[in-house]
C-alpha positions in Angstrom: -138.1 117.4 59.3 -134.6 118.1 57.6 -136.5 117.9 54.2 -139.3 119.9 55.1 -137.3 123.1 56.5 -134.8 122.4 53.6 -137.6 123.5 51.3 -138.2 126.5 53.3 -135.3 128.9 51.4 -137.5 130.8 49.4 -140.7 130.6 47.9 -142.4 127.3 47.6 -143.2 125.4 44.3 -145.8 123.0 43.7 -143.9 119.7 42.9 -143.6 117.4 40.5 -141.6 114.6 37.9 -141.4 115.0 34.5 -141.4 112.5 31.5 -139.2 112.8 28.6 -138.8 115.3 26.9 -138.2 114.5 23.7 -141.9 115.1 22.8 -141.3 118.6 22.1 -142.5 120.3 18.7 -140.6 122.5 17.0 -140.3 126.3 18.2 -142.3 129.1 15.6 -142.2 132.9 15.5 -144.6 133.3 18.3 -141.5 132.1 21.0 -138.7 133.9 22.5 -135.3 133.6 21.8 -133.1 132.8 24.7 -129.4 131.5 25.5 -128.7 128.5 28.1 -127.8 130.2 31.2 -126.3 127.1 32.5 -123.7 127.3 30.2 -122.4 130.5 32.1 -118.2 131.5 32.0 -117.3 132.9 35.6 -115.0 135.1 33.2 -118.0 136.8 31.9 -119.7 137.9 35.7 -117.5 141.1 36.2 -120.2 143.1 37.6 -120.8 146.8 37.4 -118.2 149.5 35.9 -117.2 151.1 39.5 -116.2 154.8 38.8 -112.9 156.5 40.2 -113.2 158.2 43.6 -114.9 161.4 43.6 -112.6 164.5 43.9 -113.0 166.4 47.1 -115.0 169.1 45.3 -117.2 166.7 43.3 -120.8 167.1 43.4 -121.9 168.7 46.6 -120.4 168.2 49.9 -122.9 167.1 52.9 -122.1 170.6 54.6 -124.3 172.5 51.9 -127.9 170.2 52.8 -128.1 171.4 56.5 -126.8 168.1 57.9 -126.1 168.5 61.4 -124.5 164.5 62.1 -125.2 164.8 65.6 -126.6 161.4 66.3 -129.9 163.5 68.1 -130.9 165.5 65.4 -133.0 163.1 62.9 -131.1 164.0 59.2 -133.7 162.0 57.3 -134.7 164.6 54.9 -131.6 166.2 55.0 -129.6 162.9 53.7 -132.2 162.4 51.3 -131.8 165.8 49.4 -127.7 165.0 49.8 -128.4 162.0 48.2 -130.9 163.2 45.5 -127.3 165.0 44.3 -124.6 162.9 45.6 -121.1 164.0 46.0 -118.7 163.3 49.6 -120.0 162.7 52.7 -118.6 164.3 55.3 -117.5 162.7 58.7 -120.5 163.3 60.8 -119.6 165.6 63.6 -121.4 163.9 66.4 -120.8 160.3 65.5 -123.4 159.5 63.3 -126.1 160.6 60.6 -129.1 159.6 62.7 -132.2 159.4 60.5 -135.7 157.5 60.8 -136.9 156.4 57.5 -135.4 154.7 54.5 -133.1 156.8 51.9 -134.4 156.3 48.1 -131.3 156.7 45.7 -132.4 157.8 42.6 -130.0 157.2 39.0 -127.0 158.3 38.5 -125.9 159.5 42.0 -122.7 158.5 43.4 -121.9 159.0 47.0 -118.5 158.7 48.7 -118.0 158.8 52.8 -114.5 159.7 54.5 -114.1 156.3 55.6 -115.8 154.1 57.8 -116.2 156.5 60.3 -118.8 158.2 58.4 -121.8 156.4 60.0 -125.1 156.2 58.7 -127.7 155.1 61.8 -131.4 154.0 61.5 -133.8 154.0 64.8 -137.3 153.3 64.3 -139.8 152.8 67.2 -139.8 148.9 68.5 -142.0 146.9 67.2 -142.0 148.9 63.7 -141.7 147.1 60.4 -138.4 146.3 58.8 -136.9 148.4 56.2 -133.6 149.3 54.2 -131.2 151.9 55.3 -130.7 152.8 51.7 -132.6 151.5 48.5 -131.0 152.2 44.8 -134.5 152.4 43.6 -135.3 156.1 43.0 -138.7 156.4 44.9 -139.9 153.2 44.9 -140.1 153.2 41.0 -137.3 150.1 40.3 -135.9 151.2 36.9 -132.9 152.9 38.4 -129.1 152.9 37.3 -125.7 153.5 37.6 -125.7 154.5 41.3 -122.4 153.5 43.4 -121.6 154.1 47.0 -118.7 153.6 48.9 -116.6 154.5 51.8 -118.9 154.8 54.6 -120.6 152.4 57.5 -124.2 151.5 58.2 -126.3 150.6 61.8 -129.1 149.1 60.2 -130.8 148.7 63.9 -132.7 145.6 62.9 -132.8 144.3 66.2 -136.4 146.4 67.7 -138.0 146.1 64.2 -141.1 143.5 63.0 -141.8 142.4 59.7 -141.5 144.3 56.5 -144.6 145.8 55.5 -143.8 146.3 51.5 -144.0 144.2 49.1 -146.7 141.9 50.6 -143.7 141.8 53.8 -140.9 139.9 51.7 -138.4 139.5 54.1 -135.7 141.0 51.6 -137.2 144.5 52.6 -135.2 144.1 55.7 -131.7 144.5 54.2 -129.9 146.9 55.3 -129.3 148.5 51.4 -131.9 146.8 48.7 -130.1 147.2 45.3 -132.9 147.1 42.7 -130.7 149.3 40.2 -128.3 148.0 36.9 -125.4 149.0 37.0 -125.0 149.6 40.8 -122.1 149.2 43.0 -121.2 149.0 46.9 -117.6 149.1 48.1 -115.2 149.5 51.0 -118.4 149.7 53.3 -119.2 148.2 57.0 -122.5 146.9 58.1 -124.1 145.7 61.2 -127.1 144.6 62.7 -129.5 144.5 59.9 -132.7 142.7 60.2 -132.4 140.7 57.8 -129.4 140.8 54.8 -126.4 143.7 54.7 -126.6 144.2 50.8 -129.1 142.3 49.1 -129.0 142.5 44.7 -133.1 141.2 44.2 -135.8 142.9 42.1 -138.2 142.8 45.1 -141.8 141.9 43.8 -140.6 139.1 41.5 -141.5 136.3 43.5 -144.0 137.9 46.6 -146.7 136.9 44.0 -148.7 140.1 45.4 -151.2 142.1 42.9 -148.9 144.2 40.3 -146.0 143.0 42.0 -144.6 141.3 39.0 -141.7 142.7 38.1 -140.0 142.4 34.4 -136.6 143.2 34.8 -133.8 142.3 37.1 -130.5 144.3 38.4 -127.5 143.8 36.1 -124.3 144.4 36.6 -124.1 145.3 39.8 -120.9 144.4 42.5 -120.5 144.4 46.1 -116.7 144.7 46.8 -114.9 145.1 50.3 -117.7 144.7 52.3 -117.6 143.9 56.3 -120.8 142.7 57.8 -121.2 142.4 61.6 -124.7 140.5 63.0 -126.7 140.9 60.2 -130.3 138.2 60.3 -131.4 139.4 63.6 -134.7 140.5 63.3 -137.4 138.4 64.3 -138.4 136.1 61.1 -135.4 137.2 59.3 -133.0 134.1 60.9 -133.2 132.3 57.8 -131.2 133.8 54.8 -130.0 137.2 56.8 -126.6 137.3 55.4 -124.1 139.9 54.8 -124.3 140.0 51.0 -126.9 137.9 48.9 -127.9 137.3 45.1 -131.2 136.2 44.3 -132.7 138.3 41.1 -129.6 140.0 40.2 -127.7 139.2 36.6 -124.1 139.1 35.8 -123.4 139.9 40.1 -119.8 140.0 41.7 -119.3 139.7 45.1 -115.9 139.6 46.4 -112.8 140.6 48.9 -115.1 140.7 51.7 -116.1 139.4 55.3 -118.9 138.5 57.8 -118.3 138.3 61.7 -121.5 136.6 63.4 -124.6 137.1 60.8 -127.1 134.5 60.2 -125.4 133.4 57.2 -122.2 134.8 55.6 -123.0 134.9 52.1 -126.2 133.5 49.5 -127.4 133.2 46.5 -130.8 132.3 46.6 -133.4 130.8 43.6 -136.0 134.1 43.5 -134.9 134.6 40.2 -132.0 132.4 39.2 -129.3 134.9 39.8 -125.7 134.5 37.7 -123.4 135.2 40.4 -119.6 135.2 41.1 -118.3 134.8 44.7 -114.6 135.4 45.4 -112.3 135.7 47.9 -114.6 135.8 51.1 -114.4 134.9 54.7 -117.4 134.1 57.0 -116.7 134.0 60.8 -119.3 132.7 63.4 -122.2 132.1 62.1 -125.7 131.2 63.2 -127.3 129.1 60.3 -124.6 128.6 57.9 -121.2 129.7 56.3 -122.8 129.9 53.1 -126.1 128.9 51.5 -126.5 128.1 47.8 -130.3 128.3 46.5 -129.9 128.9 43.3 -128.6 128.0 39.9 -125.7 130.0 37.9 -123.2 130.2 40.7 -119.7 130.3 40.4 -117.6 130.2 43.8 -113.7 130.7 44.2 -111.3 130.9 47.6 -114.4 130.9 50.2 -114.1 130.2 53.9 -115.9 129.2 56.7 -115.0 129.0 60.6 -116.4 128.2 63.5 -120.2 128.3 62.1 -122.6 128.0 65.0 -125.8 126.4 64.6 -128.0 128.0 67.1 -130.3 125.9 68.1 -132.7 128.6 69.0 -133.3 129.0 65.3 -135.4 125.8 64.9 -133.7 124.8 61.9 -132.4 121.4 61.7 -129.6 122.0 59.0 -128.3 125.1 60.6 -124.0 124.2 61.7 -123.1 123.1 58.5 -120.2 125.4 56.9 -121.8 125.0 53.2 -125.3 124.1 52.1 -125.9 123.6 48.4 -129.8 123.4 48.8 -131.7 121.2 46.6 -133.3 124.7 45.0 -130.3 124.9 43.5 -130.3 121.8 40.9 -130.2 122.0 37.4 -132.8 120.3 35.8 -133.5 117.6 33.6 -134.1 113.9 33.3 -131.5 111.6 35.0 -129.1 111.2 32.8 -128.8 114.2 31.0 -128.3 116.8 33.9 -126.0 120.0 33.3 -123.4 120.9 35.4 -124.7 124.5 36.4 -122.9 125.8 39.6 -119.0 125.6 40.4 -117.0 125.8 43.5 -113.5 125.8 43.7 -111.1 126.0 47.1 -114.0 125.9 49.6 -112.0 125.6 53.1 -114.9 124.9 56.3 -112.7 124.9 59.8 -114.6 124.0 63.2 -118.5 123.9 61.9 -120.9 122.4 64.4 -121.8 119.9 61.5 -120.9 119.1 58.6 -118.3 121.3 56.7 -120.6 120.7 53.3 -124.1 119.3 53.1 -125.0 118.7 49.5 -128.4 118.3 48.3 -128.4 119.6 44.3 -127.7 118.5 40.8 -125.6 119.6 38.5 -122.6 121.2 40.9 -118.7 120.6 40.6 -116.9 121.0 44.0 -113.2 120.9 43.8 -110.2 121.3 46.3 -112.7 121.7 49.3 -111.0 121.3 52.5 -112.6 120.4 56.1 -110.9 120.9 59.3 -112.4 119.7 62.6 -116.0 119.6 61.8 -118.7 117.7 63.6 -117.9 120.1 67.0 -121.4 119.2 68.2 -120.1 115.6 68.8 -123.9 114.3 67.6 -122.0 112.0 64.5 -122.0 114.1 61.4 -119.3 113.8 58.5 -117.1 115.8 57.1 -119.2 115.9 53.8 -122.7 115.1 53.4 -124.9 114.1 50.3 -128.5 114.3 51.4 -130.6 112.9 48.7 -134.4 114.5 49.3 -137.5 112.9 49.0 -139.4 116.0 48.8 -140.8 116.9 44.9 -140.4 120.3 43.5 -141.8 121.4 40.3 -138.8 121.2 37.4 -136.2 120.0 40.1 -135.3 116.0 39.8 -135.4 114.4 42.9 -132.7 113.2 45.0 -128.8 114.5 43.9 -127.2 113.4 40.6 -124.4 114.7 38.2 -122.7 116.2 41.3 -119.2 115.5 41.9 -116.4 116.5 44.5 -112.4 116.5 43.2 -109.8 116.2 45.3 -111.4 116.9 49.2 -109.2 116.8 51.9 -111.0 116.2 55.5 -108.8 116.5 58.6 -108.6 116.0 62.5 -112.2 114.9 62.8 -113.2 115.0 66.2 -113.2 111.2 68.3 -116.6 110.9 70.5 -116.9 108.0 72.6 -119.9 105.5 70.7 -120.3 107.9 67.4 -117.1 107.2 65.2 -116.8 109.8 62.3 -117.2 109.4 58.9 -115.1 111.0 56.3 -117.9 111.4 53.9 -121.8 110.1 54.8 -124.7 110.1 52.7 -128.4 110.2 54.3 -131.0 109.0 51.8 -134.6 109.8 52.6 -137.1 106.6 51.1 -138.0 107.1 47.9 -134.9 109.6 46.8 -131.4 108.9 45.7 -127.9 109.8 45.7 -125.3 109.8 42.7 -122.6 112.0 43.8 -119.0 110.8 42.6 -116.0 111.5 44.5 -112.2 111.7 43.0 -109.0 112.0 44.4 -108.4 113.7 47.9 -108.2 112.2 51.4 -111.5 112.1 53.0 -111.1 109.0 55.3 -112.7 109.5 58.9 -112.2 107.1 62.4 -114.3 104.9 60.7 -113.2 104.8 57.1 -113.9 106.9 54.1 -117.8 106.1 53.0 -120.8 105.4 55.4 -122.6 102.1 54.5 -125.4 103.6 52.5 -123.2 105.0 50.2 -124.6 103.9 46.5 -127.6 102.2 48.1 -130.0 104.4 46.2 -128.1 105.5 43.1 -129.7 107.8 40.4 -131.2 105.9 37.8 -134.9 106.5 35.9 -136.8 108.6 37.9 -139.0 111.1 36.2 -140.9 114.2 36.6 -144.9 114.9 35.1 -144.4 117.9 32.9 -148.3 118.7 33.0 -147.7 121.3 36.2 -144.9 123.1 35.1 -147.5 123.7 31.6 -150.1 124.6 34.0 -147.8 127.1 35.5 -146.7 128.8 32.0 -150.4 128.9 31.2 -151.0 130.8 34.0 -148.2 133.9 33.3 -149.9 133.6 29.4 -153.4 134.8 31.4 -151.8 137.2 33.5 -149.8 139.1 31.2 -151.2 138.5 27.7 -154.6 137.6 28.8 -154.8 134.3 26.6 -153.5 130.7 26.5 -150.2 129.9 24.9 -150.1 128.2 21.6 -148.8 124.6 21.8 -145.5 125.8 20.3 -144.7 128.3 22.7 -146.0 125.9 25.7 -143.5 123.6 24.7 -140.6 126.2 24.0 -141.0 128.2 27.2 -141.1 124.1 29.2 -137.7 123.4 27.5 -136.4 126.8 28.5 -137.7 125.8 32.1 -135.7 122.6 32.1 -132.4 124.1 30.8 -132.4 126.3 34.1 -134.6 129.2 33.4 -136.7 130.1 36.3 -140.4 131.0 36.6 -139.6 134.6 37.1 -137.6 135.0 34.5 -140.0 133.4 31.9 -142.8 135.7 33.1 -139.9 138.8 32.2 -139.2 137.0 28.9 -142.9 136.8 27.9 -143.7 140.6 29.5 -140.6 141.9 27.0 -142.2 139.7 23.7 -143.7 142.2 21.1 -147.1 141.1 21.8 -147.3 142.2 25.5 -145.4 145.6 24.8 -148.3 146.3 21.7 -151.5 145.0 24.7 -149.6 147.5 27.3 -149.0 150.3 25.3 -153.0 150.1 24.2 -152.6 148.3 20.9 -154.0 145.3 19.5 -151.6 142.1 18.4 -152.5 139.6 15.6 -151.2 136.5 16.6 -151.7 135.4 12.9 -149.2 138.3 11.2 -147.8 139.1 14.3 -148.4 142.9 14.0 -149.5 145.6 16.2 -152.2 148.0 15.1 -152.7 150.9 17.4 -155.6 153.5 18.3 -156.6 156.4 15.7 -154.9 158.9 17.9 -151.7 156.8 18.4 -149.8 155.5 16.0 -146.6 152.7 15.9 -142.7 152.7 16.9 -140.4 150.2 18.0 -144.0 147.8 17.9 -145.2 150.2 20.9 -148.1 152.8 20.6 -147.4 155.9 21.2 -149.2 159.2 21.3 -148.5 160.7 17.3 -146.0 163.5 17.2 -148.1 166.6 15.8 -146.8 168.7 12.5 -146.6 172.3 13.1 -149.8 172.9 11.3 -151.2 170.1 13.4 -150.2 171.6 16.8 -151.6 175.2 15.5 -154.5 174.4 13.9 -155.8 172.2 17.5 -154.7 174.9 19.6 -157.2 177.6 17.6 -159.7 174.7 17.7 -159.2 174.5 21.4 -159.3 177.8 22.6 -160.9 179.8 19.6 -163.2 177.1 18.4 -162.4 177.6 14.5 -160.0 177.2 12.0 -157.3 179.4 11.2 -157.1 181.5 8.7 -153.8 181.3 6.3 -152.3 184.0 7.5 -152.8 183.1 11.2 -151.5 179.7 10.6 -148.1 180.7 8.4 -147.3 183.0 11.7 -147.6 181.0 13.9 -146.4 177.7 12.5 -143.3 180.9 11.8 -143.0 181.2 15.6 -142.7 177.2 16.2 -140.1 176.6 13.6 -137.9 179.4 15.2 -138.1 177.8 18.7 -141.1 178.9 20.3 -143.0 176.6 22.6 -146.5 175.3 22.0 -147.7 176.1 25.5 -146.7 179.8 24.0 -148.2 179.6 21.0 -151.4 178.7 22.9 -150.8 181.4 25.7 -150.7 184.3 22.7 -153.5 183.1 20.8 -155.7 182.6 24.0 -154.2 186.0 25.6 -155.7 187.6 22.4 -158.9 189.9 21.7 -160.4 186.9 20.8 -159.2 184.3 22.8 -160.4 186.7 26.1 -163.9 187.1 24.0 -164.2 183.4 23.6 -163.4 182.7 26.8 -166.5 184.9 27.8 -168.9 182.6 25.3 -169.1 185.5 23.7 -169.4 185.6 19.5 -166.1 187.8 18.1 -166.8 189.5 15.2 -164.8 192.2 12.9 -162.1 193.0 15.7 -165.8 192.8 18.5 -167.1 190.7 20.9 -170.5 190.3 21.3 
C-alpha cells in the first residue's frame, strides 16, 4: 500500500530494469545535441528578470476599464480588458474584484495591486469544474512572455468546485494562477483556498497525453517571490500535490522568501517535465499531506522548514505526516554503481510532523544539516528519518535508493510511547528492493539507538533495468511527431539522454525542435540521407522552415492584374504601379485602384473591356 500510493505523484510509467549500457553506438548527425542537466549549479537558477514597480501613472489605472470592485458586481470582462493593458490596480472599493471566469494574461503585461488588500475573488456555481484565477497564457495559446504580477491577494474559491475540465482535467488546471509563460514572475502576493496549487510553473498538456496536447516548450525563467498561501489542495481530487507554489515543467525556476499556513502540501516539485528548480528560504506551517514533496530531478533546496505537518487521515494516503518526502520519481538514473548525484538539500529543519521528519525513497540526493525535532507525534513508531527502499519498477528509475547520502543530521526530543521505542533513523525495505543510503556525522540516536535492525540488510548492489521499453517509448514520440522510426543511432542517443536524467517530455520537445520536424510542420519534405529540407513550388526555405515566398514588386503587381483584370500588364501599367509600391503604398491599395478602375468594374461584370469600353 505505501509503494502503490507512492507511485501515485504524477503520471504513471510503464516499469522496467535496464542492462548496461555500454552497448551504445556512436551518436551521428541525425541526433540532438544536449547538456547533462544533472550536472545543474543552484548559482545558475535565478529565475526571471523582475522589473521595478510601476509608477503610479504607468500604464492604465483600473479606474479607466469600468471596474466597479464591489464584490456583487461580476468584473470579469472588465479585469480582463485591465489586464489585456496592465498598469496599477486599484484597491477595490467594495472589498474585492468579484469575477466568474478565469483571467488570460497575454505578453508583456505587468500588473501591480496596492497591497494585499487589493483582492481578486473567483465564485463559480458548486459543483463547476476547477479553473485558475489568473493564467499567463495569452488566450489559451501557451507561447507567452515576460508578464509579472505583484502586490495583490487572490480567493481562488476552490472549495464548491469539481474537476478541471481542460486539458483532458489535469489537476494542475486547478491552481489558483497557472504560469505557462518565460520569463514570468509573481511577487509579494497572498493566496487562499485554491483547489488545487496557489502558483503552479507547468506547461500544462505535456504529460495529459490527450490528442494535440503535446506541448514543445516549457516556461523559463520564471520566479515566485514573497508568496503567502493559506489552504490551498482543497478541492475534491486535488488533496494530493495542492501546494502553495510548485515546479513541474518549468526551467531555470526560483521560488523563495515565502510561506504556506495549512495547504495540502507547502511546496513541490514534481517529475511532469523534470523541472530545474531552486527553493529558498521557505516556511510551511500545518499541513495535510506533507511539508514538502520532491518528484522530480534537478532540485536544489536551501533554509526550508516544516512544522507541525498533519497527516489527515481523511486523505487516504498512507505517507501523508511526514515533514519531507523525496519520492522515488525523483531518482537519477543509471545502473548501480554509477548513479549521479542530481538533487541537493541543505538546512532542512522538520519540528512536530505526525511521522517522520524525512522519508527518503530516491537516488542520487545529498541531504546536509537536516534537523528533526519531535517527530513521530502520532505515537504509531516512526523515526526521525526514514529510507524506504521500493519494490515497485518504473521505467528508467533503478529500484530501491542508492547514491543517497545525509551529512551531519541532528534528531532531537523524540517522543517516548509506552511498547514502540523510537528510532533515530529506520529503514523499511520492501522484498525484492534495497537500500544504500550512507549517513555522516550528526547525532541521530533515538530511545532505542541510532539504526533500526534492517539497516544494510538489502544493500544496493547489481540490479538492473531492461532497456527494451524505454526504446519502445522513444519509438513511439519518432511516430507521433516525425511519423517514422528512429535510426539505431538516434535510439540509442535519445536512451542515453534518458538515463542521464532527461525526461520523456523533454525528449519529445528535443525531437519536435530537430530540423527535420520544423521542415514536416512547416509542409516540407526532409531527406534523412543529406539532411535537407526541400519545400513546395509556392514556398520556398529560411532558417530550414518553409515559408510562403516574399513577392518582388513586379511579382505582387503583375498577380494582382492577373487576379482582378485577368491579363498581363502592360509596361507602363506595371512601372506605375511597382512606382506606387516602392514609395510606400500598400498592396491591398494597389489592388483597390486597379480593381476600382474602368476596367476592373467592367471585369468585374464578365464583361470584355476594350479601347477605354466595356462590352
Amino acid at each position: 500500500m505505501w509503494i502503490k500510493l507512492l507511485a501515485l505523484t504524477g503520471s504513471i510509467f510503464l516499469i522496467l530494469f535496464f542492462q548496461n549500457c555500454n552497448q551504445f553506438k556512436s551518436i551521428n548527425s541525425d541526433t540532438q545535441n544536449s547538456s547533462e542537466i544533472h550536472s545543474m549549479d543552484p548559482k545558475m537558477i535565478i529565475g526571471a528578470e523582475i522589473p521595478s514597480a510601476l509608477a503610479t501613472n504607468a500604464y492604465s489605472s483600473s479606474e479607466t476599464v469600468g471596474l466597479k470592485g464591489d464584490c456583487k458586481t461580476d468584473d470579469t470582462a472588465a479585469l480582463q480588458n485591465f489586464f489585456n493593458k496592465g498598469g496599477i490596480l486599484k484597491k477595490p472599493i467594495g472589498g474585492c474584484y468579484l469575477i466568474t471566469d478565469t483571467i488570460f494574461i497575454p505578453s508583456n503585461i505587468q500588473v501591480q495591486g496596492e497591497g494585499l488588500e487589493t483582492l481578486i475573488k473567483l465564485e463559480v456555481p458548486a459543483g463547476s469544474a476547477a479553473r485558475p484565477v489568473l493564467d499567463f497564457s495569452g488566450s489559451g495559446n501557451r507561447t507567452t512572455v515576460n508578464i509579472h504580477i505583484s502586490n495583490l491577494s487572490i480567493d481562488a474559491g476552490g472549495s464548491q468546485m469539481a474537476m478541471p475540465a481542460k486539458y483532458n482535467g489535469n489537476i494542475g488546471y486547478g491552481a489558483a494562477i497557472v504560469v505557462q509563460s518565460s520569463n514570468s514572475s509573481v511577487k509579494d502576493i497572498k493566496i487562499k483556498n485554491a483547489w488545487d496549487t496557489g502558483v503552479v510553473f507547468y506547461q500544462l498538456g505535456c504529460i495529459d497525453g490527450g490528442p494535440g496536447q503535446q506541448c514543445n516548450s516549457y516556461p523559463k525563467n520564471v520566479t515566485a517571490l514573497r508568496v503567502v498561501c493559506e489552504n490551498n489542495g482543497i478541492g475534491k481530487g486535488s488533496h494530493f500535490l495542492g501546494s502553495c507554489v510548485g515546479a513541474l515543467t518549468s526551467q531555470n525556476t526560483l521560488i523563495a522568501d515565502s510561506t504556506d499556513y495549512g495547504s495540502a502540501v507547502g511546496f513541490h516539485l514534481d517529475f511532469g517535465g523534470a523541472a530545474q528548480a531552486s527553493f529558498k528560504n521557505l516556511k510551511a506551517y500545518n499541513n495535510r499531506l506533507v511539508g514538502y514533496w520532491i518528484g522530480s530531478v534537478n532540485g536544489y533546496f536551501e533554509n526550508i522548514e516544516a512544522y507541525n505537518t498533519i497527516g489527515d487521515h481523511r486523505l487516504g494516503n498512507p505517507i501523508a505526516g511526514h515533514g519531507l518526502v523525496l519520492d522515488r520519481f525523483a531518482s537519477a538514473r543509471g545502473d548501480f554503481g554509477s548513479i549521479p548525484q542530481i538533487g541537493y538539500i541543505k538546512n532542512f529543519k522538520s519540528t512536530g510532523a505526525r511521522k517522520s521528519g524525512i522519508l527518503v525513497a530516491a537516488s542520487g540526493w545529498k541531504i546536509e544539516n537536516p534537523t528533526i525535532v519531535s517527530s513521530n507525534q502520532s505515537g504509531q513508531g516512526y523515526s526521525a528519518i526514514t529510507g524506504l527502499g521500493d519494490n515497485m519498477q518504473i521505467t528508467g528509475l533503478s529500484m530501491g535508493v542508492s547514491n543517497t547520502e545525509i551529512l551531519n543530521p541532528i534528531v532531537k526530543n523524540l517522543p517516548e510511547y509506552l511498547h514502540q521505542p523510537e528510532y533515530g533513523y529506520h529503514e523499511m525495505i520492501n522484498e525484492g528492493s534495497c537500500l544504500s543510503i550512507r549517513i555522516t556525522g550528526g547525532s541521530i540516536s533515538g530511545l532505542k539507538g541510532s539504526f533500526s535492525p534492517q539497516v544494510g540488510s538489502r544493500p544496493c548492489s547489481d540490479q538492473k533495468v531492461d532497456l527494451k521499453v524505454i526504446e519502445n517509448m522513444i519509438i513511439q514520440i519518432f511516430q507521433e511527431v516525425l511519423k517514422r522510426a528512429p535510426q539505431a543511432a538516434g535510439l540509442d542517443h535519445y536512451v542515453k539522454e534518458f538515463l542521464k536524467g532527461k525526461s520523456m517530455v523533454e525528449i519529445r520537445e528535443s525531437i519536435s525542435s530537430s530540423p527535420e520536424a520544423v521542415c514536416i510542420n512547416s509542409k516540407g519534405q526532409f531527406s534523412i540521407s543529406s539532411l535537407s529540407c526541400s519545400c513546395p513550388s509556392q514556398m520556398v526555405l529560411s532558417q530550414n522552415r518553409c515559408v510562403e515566398r516574399s513577392l518582388t514588386y513586379e511579382e505582387i503587381v503583375r498577380k494582382a492584374f492577373i487576379d482582378i483584370l485577368k491579363r498581363e500588364p502592360l509596361q507602363a501599367g506595371l512601372e506605375y504601379y511597382v512606382g506606387l509600391l516602392k514609395s510606400g503604398a500598400s498592396e491591398q491599395s494597389i489592388r483597390n485602384e486597379i480593381g476600382s478602375s474602368a476596367e476592373g468594374q467592367c471585369v468585374k461584370l464578365n464583361k470584355v473591356f476594350v479601347n477605354g469600353q466595356c462590352y
